[in-house]
Each structure stands twice: as C-alpha cells, then as structure tokens.
TORRO-104730 format. One record per residue (C-alpha): y, x, z; residue number from 1; residue in three letters. Coordinates in steps of 0.001 Angstrom, whole numbers. Example, Ala and Ser with C-alpha at 12.3 -4.5 7.8 and 13.67 -1.06 7.14 Angstrom:
BEGIN
ATOM        Y        X        Z  pos  code
ATOM    -4500    12300     7800    1   ALA
ATOM    -1060    13670     7140    2   SER
This chain:
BEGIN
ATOM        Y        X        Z  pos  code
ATOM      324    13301     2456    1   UNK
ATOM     3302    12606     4804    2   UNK
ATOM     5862    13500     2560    3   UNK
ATOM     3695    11362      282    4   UNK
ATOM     3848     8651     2391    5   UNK
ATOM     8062     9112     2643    6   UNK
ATOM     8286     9096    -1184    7   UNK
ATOM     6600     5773    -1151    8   UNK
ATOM     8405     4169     1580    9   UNK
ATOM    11927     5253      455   10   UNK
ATOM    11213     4388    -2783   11   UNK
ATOM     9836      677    -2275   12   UNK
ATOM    12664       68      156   13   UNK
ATOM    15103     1162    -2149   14   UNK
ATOM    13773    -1389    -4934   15   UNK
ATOM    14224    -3961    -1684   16   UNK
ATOM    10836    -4450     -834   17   UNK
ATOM     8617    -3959     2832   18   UNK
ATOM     6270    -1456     3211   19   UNK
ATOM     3420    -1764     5712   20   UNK
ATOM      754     1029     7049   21   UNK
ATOM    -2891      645     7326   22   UNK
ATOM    -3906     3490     9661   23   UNK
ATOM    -7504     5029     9453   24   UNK
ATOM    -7876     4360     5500   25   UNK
ATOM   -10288     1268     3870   26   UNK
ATOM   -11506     1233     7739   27   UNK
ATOM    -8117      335     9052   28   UNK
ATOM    -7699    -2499     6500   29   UNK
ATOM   -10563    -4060     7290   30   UNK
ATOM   -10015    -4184    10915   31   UNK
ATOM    -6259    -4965    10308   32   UNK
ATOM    -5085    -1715    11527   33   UNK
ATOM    -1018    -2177    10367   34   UNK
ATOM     1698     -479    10734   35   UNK
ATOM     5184    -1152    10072   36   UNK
ATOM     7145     1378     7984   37   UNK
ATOM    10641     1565     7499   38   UNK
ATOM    13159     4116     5949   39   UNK
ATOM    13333     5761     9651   40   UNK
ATOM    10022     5555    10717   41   UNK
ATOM     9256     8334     7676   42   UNK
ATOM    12036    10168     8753   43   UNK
ATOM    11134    14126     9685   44   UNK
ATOM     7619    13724     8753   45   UNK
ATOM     7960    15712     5504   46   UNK
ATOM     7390    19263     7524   47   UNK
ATOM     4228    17616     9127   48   UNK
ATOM      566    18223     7980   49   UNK
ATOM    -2025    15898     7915   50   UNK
ATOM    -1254    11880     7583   51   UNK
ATOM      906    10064    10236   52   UNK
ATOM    -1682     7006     9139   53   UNK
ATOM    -4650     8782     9524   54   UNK
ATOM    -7727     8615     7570   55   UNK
ATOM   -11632     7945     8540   56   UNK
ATOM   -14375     7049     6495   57   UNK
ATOM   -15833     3514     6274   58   UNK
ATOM   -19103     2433     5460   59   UNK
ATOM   -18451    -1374     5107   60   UNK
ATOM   -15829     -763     2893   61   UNK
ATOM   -19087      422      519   62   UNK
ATOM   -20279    -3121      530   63   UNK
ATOM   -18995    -5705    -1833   64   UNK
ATOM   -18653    -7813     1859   65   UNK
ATOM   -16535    -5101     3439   66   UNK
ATOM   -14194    -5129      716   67   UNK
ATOM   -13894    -8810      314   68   UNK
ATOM   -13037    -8681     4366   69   UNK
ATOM   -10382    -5716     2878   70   UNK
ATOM    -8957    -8084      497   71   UNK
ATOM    -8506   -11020     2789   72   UNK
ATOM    -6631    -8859     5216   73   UNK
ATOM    -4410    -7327     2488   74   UNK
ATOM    -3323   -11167     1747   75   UNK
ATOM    -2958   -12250     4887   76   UNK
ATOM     -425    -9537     5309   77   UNK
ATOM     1190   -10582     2517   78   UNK
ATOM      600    -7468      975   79   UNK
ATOM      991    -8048    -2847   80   UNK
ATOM     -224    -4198    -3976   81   UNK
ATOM    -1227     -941    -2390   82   UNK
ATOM     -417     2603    -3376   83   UNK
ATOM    -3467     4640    -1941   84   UNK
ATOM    -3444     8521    -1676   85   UNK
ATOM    -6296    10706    -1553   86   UNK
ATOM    -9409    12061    -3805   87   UNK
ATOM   -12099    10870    -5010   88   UNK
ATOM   -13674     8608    -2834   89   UNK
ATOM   -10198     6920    -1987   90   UNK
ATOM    -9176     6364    -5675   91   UNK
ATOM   -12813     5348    -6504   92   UNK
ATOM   -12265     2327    -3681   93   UNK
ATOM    -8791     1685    -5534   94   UNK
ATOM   -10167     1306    -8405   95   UNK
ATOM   -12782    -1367    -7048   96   UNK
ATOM   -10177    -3669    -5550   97   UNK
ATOM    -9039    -3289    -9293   98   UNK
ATOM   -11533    -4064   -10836   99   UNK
ATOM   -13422    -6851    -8366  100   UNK
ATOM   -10785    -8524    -7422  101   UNK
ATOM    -7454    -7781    -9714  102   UNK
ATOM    -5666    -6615    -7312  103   UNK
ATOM    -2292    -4066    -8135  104   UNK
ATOM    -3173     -934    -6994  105   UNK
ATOM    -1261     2907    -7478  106   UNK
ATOM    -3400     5946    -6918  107   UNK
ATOM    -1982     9296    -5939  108   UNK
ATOM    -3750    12083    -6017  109   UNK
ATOM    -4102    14261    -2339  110   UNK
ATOM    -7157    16872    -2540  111   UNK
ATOM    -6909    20277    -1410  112   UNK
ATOM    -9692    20696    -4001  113   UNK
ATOM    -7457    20422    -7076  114   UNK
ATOM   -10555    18607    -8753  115   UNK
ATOM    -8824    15524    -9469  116   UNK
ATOM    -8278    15066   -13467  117   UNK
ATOM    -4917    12995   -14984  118   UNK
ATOM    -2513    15638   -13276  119   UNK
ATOM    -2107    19406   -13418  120   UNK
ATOM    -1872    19647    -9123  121   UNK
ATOM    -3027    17632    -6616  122   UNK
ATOM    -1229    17008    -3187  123   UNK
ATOM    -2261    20106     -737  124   UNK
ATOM    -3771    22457    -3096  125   UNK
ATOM     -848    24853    -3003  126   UNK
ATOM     -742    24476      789  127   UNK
ATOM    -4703    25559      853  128   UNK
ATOM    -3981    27950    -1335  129   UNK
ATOM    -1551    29736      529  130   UNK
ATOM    -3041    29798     3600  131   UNK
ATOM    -5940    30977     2140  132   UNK
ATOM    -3680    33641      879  133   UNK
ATOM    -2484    34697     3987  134   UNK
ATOM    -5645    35322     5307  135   UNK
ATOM    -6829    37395     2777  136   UNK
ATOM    -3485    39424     2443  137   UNK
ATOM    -4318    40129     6253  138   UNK
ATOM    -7782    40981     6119  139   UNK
ATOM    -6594    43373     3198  140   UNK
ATOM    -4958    45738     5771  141   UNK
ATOM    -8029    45900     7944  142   UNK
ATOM   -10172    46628     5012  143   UNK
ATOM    -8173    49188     3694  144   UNK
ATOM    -8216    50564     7066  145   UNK
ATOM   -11687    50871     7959  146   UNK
ATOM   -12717    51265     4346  147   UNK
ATOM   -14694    47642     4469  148   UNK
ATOM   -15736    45656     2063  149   UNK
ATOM   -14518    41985     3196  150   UNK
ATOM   -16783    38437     2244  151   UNK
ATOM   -13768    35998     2139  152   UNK
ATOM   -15597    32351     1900  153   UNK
ATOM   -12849    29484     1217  154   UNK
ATOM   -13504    25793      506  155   UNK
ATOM   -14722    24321    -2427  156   UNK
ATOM   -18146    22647    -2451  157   UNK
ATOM   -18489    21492    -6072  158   UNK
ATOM   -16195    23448    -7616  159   UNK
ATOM   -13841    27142    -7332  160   UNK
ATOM   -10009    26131    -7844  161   UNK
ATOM    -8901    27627    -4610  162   UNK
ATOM   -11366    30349    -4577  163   UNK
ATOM    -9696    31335    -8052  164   UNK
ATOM    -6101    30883    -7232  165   UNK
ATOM    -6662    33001    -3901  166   UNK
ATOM    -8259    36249    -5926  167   UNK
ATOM    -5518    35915    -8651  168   UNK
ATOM    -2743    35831    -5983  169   UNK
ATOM    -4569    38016    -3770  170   UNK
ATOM    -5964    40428    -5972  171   UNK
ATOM    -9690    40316    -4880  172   UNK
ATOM   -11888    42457    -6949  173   UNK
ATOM   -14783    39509    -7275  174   UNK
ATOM   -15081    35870    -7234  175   UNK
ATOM   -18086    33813    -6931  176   UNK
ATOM   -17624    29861    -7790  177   UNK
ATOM   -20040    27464    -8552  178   UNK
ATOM   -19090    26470   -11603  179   UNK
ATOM   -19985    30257   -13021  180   UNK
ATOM   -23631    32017   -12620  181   UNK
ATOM   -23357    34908   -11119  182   UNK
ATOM   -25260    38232    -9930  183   UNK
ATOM   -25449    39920    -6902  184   UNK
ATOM   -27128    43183    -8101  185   UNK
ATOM   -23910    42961   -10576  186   UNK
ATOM   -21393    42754    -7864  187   UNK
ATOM   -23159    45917    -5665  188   UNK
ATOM   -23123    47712    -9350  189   UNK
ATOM   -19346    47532    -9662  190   UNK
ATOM   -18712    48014    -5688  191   UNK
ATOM   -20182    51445    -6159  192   UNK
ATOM   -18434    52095    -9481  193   UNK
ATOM   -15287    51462    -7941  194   UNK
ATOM   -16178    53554    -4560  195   UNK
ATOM   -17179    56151    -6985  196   UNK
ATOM   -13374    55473    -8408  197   UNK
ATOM   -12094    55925    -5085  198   UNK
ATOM   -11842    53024    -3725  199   UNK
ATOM   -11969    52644     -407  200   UNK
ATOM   -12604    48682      432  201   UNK
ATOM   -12841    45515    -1536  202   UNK
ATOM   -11897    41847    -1067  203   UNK
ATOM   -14856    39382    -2817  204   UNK
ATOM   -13873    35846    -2565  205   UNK
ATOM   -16681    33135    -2425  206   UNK
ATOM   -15922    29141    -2634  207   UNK
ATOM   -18429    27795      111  208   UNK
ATOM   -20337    25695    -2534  209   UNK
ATOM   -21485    29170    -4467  210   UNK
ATOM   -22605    31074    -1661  211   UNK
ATOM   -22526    31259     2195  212   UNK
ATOM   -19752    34519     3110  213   UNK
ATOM   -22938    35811     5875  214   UNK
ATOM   -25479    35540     2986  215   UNK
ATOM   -23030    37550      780  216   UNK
ATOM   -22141    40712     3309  217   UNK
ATOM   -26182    41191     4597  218   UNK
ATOM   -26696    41777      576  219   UNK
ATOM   -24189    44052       12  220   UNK
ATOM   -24710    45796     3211  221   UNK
ATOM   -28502    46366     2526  222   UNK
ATOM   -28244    47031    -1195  223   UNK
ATOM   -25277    49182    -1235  224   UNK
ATOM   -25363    50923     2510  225   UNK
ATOM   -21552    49678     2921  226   UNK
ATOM   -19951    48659     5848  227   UNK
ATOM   -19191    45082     5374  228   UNK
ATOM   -17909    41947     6906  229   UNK
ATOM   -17472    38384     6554  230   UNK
ATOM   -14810    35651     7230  231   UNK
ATOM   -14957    31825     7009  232   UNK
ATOM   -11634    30082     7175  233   UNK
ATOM   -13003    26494     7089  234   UNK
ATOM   -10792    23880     7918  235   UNK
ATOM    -7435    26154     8681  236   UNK
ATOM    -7055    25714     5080  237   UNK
ATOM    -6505    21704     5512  238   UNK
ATOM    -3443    21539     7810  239   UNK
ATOM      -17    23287     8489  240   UNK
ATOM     3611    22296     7271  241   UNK
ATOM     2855    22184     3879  242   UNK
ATOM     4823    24568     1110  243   UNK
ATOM     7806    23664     -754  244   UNK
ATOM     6069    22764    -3800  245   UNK
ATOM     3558    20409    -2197  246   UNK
ATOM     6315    18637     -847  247   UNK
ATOM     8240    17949    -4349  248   UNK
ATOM     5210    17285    -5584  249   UNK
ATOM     4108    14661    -2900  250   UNK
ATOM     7740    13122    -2707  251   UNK
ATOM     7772    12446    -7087  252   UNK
ATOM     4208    11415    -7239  253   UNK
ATOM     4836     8858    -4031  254   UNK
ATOM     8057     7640    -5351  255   UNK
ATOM     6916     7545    -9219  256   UNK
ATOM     3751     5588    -7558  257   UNK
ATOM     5479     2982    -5569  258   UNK
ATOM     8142     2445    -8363  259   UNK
ATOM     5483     1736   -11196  260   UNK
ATOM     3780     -875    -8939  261   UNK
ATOM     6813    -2260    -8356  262   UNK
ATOM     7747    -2530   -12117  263   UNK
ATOM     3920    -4452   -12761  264   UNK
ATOM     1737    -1619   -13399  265   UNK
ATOM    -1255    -1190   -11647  266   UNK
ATOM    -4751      520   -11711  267   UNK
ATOM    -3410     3720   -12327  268   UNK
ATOM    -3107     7063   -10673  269   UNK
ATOM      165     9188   -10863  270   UNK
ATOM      446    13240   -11908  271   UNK
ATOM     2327    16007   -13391  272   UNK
ATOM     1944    17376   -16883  273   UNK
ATOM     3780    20231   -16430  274   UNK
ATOM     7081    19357   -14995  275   UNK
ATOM     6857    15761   -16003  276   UNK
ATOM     5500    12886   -14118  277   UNK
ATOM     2848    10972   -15952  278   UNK
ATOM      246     8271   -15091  279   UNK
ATOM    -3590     7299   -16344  280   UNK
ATOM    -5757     4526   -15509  281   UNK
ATOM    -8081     5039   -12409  282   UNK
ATOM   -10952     4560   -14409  283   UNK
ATOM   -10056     7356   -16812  284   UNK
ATOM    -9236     9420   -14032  285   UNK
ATOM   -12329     9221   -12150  286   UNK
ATOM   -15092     9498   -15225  287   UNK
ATOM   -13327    12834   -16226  288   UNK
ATOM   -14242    16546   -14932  289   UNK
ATOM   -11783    18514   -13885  290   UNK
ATOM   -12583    22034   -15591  291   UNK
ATOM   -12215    25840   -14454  292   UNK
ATOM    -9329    27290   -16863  293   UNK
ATOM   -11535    29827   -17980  294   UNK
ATOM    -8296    32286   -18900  295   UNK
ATOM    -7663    32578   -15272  296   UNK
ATOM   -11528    33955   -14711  297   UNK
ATOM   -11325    36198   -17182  298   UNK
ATOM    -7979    37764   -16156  299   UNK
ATOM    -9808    37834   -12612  300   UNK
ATOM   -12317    39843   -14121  301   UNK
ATOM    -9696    42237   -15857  302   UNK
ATOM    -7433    42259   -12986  303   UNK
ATOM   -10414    43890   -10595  304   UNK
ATOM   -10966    46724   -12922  305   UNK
C-alpha cells in the first residue's frame, strides 16, 4: 500500500494538485485524522510494508450518520475527491460516498486475497504469496528429512488464491480450498500410493477457510499411521518489504488512480488486464465473484502425480 500511496502522491502533485492523508481509514476521516503529504514525505516508503496511514475499522462509518460526518470533514478539508485503497469493505464504503452523496472517488485494489474482480492482481498478493512460499520451500527440507508429511495452512477464508499459487510454485502434492469439495479418505489414499512410490514426505497445502492445518495432520496421522505435522503462518503472510512486482503494480495502479480522478472520472476502481492498466465502475467491481482458474487446479492435480 505504501508504494501505493507514493504513486498517488507523485502523481497528483505532478498534475499540480495537494494531496492530504487520513490516517486510520473511514475512522480517521471522521474524526479528522489528516495528514499532509508531499512529494518527500512518500519518499523511501516504497520498501516498507504495511500503510504509513494506517488502517482500523469503523463502525460509524456503517451508518448513513457516520458517513454524512465523513463527508462534512472531507469538505471542510477542501478535499474535492479521494482515491481509497483496499478490498472489499474499503471499496464498498467508496462506492457509498458515490453513490449517497456524488462524491469523486478512485478505488484501488490492495487484498492479499486476490479476490477482488476488475483486475488480474491485487496489491500484496504476490508479496503473500511469496512468503508463503518461503515457508513451505523450508519446511520441504525438514520433511524430506524426517520423512513427514507437512499440513501447510495459509490464509484465505472465503476463497484459495494463495493456497493455489503456493502448491503450484511450491510443488505441494495436495491442496484443499474452499471453493472445491474435497475428501480426506482421498487424500490418505494417494499419501500411501505415493509412499508405496517411494516417497518419502509430502507437502498438503490448506487455505484456513477449507480446513483447520491441526484438524488436517490428527486425520492423516490416525488414518494413515504417518508421522505428521502442522504449520500455521497466519499473519507473517501480511507484512514484509513487498516484491518487485507488487511494487510496479502498486506504483501504476496509484498513479493511473490519482490521474483519472484528476481528469473527471470517478466511481471507479483501477487494475491490470494483463500488462495494461484498465478501470471498471465500483459497482461492477463489487457485485462480481472473483473465480478459481480452474486450469491451475487441475495442473495442481497433475503436477502431484
């Protein structure tokens, strides 16, 4: 999101206008939390995780009253649009201050999720996917080692992009998501096919909406007689310097964000269709499902043979 944040700043500036801050999300507008950025203030934030604004959740921003209070603040600021970046529940309160009270507003999308529709990536998937990555390219050694088999949970509540991306790149020899049914007894079955193979340990990654990691190794341990463990990586997934590509990313959806509202577009969110930069409206965005590429499963499935 900082290099997000950058992208927007630079860009606005460039195009002459002032950029100001509103730390802690819809919270910190309504309690007039500003903060003043200029083209130096930005400056060495792109290798930083996180948000140098912050973000917190805010329950009177829910109510048509909290967002009036957001809107009064906003024009007393003189602020005459708002680029906001974030998922789902950020866009959705975009697109409110749309739609209730016309006012300009850019989306860009940030989720580590990569459930946002309108654009290919999101901001911080490919850093949460590579951390992820790590791990599992660690616990790898350990497994082949002690001839384990290794319960990798990522995140992912409603849905299995990084879980996907991580046994691609990783090479894990099951995924559970919860978009997909799935079978234990089935997993066990082609455990022992592939010990029977000669293979020594496995790597099963699980998206924490499917199935809890624990849940997973106390099956396979008692229906297989395998040694097995489990690892949760939670939240390490969520900060970090982020990769190259997140960057790029961040910096051309920021700047292609701040430069439409600039040029009189508004209630849109900005993405990438393939290389190019491309924008949809809000409420588009947020009334579409973002859907498992069902290729990448099945070459999952193939790939663990």
């Amino acid at each position: 999101m900082n290099a997000a944040i950058r992208g927007v700043v630079r860009a606005a500036i460039g195009r002459g206008a002032t950029v100001v801050g509103f730390q802690h999300g819809y919270e910190g507008i309504i309690q007039n939390e500003t903060l003043m950025l200029s083209s130096k203030s930005v400056g060495g934030i792109i290798t930083d995780g996180g948000t140098i604004l912050r973000t917190a959740r805010s329950r009177e921003f829910m109510e048509r009253q909290g967002r009036e209070r957001a809107i009064q603040v906003l024009r007393d600021n003189g602020c005459q649009g708002m680029v906001v970046i974030g998922g789902d529940g950020s866009l959705t309160g975009a697109l409110k201050l749309h739609e209730e009270f016309d006012y300009p507003v850019m989306g860009v999308p940030g989720s580590i999720d990569n459930d946002i529709s309108g654009t290919d990536y999101s901001i911080g998937f490919d850093t949460a996917v590579n951390a992820a990555l790590d791990a599992v390219d660690r616990v790898r050694d350990t497994a082949y080692s002690h001839e384990r088999v290794f319960v990798i949970e990522v995140m992912g509540r409603r849905n299995g992009f990084i879980a996907l991306e991580v046994a691609l790149a990783g090479g894990a020899e099951a995924v559970l998501i919860p978009e997909v049914p799935y079978s234990l007894l089935e997993i066990c079955d082609q455990l022992r096919e592939s010990a029977d193979k000669g293979k020594k340990s496995s790597i099963i990654v699980v998206a924490e909406g499917a199935a809890k990691a624990g849940d997973i190794k106390e099956f396979i341990q008692k229906n297989t007689g395998f040694e097995a463990r489990n690892l949760v990586l939670g939240h390490m997934q969520r900060g970090g310097s982020p990769t190259a590509f997140d960057r790029v990313l961040a910096l051309r959806l920021g700047a292609f964000a701040a430069n439409r509202l600039l040029s009189g577009y508004r209630g849109e969110m900005t993405g990438v269709d393939g290389n190019k930069l491309v924008s949809h409206p809000l409420g588009y965005v947020l009334s579409t499902e973002r859907a498992i590429d069902p290729e990448k499963l099945l070459l999952t499935e193939v790939m663990a043979q």
